[in-house]
Each structure stands twice: as C-alpha cells, then as structure tokens.
C-alpha positions, -999 to +999 in steps of 0.1 A: -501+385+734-535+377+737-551+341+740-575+322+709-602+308+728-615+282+696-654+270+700-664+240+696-699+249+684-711+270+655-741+281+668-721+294+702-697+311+675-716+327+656-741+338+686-709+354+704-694+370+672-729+386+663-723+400+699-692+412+696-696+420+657-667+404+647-662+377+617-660+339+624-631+314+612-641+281+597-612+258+599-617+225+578-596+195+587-588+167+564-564+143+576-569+119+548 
C-alpha cells in the first residue's frame, strides 16, 4: 500500500498538485 506524504504548506501543495494534476485535501482541525 502506498505511503500519504501530508505538506505542511499550501503553496508547496498546490504547486506539486498543479504538477502532477491531481486535487488537494484541506484538512481543518478543531480541537476545541
């Protein structure tokens, strides 16, 4: 099974999806 390598940065996630032409996840975290 392959590996999710998660960036840290939106601007080096959405740089490498427009690269690879694939869609990006935003994952919004609200502990409280």
């Amino acid at each position: 099974m392959a590996e999710v390598r998660w960036l840290n940065s939106l601007e080096d996630a959405l740089s490498r999806a427009k690269q690879e032409k694939k869609p990006v996840l935003l994952d919004f975290f609200n502990p409280g």
